[in-house]
C-alpha atoms as one frame of an Amber mdcrd trajectory, in Angstrom:
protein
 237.742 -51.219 141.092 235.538 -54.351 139.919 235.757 -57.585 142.787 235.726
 -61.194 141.717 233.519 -61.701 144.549 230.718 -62.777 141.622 233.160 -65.640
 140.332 233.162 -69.477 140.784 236.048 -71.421 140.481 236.547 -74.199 137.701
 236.297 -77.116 140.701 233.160 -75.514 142.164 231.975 -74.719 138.785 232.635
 -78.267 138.233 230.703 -79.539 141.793 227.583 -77.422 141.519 227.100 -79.127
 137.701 227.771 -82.618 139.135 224.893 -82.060 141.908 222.297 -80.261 140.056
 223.206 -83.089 137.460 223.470 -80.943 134.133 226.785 -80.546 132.048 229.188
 -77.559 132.757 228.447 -76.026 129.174 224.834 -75.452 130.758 225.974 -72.302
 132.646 227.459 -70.667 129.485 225.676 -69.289 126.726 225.620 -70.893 123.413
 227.535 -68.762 121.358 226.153 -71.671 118.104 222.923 -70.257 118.265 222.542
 -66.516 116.296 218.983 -66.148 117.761 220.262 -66.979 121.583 220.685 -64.288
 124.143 222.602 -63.992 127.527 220.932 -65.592 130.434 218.910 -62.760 132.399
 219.291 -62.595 135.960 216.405 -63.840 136.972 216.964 -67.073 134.659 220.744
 -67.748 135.861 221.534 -71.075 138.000 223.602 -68.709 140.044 220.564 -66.152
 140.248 218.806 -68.937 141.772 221.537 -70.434 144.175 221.265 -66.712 145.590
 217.539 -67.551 146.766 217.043 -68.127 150.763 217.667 -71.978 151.709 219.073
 -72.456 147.864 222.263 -73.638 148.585 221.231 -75.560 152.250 218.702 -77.490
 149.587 221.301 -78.127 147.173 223.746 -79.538 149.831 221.206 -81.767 151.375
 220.191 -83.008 147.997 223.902 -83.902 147.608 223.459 -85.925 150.565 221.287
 -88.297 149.246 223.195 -91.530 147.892 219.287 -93.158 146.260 218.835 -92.179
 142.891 215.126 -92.580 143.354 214.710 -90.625 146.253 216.941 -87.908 144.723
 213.852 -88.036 141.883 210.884 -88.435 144.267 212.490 -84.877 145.991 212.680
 -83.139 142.455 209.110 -84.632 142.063 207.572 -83.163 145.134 209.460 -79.901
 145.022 208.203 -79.499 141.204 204.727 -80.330 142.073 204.824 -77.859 145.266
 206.323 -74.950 143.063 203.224 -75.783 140.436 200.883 -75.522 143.011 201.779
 -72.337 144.139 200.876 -70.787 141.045 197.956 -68.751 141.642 194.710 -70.067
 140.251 193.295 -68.468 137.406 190.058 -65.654 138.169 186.981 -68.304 137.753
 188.276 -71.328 138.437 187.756 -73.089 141.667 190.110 -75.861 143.518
C-alpha cells in the first residue's frame, strides 16, 4: 500500500516557490522539451530540502524582510559551497 507521505500540498507547494523565489512550474518537468528527462534525486528541490539544517536555513532565510541581505546570504553560502570543492592534484591555495 503506497503512502502520500512523499507529497506537498498545492499551498506549501506554493510557499516553498515563493521563498526559494523561483516559479511553481520549476518543480515539474518540462514535458515541451523532447530531449528533457525527469529530475534525478539527487537534483530535486525536495531532494535537497531533505539535507540536515535544509529546511531550518530555508525558514530563517524567510525571515529576512532586506532584499539585499537575502542576496549577500545566497552570496556567501554560494561562495562557501565553491570553496569546498576540493582543489585540483597540483595546484596550491
Amino acid at each position: 500500500m503506497k503512502t502520500a507521505s512523499n507529497r506537498i500540498g498545492a499551498g506549501r507547494l506554493s510557499r516553498i516557490a515563493e521563498v526559494l523565489e523561483v516559479p511553481v512550474t520549476f518543480f515539474f518537468p518540462d514535458d515541451s522539451a523532447a530531449s528533457s528527462a525527469p529530475l534525478s534525486q539527487e537534483d530535486s528541490p525536495f531532494a535537497l530540502l531533505s539535507t540536515s539544517g535544509a529546511i531550518q536555513l530555508v525558514r530563517a532565510y524567510a525571515r529576512i524582510r532586506d532584499g539585499r541581505a537575502r542576496h549577500s546570504l545566497v552570496e556567501i553560502a554560494e561562495h562557501m559551497a565553491d570553496s569546498a570543492v576540493p582543489a585540483k592534484k597540483g595546484r596550491k591555495g
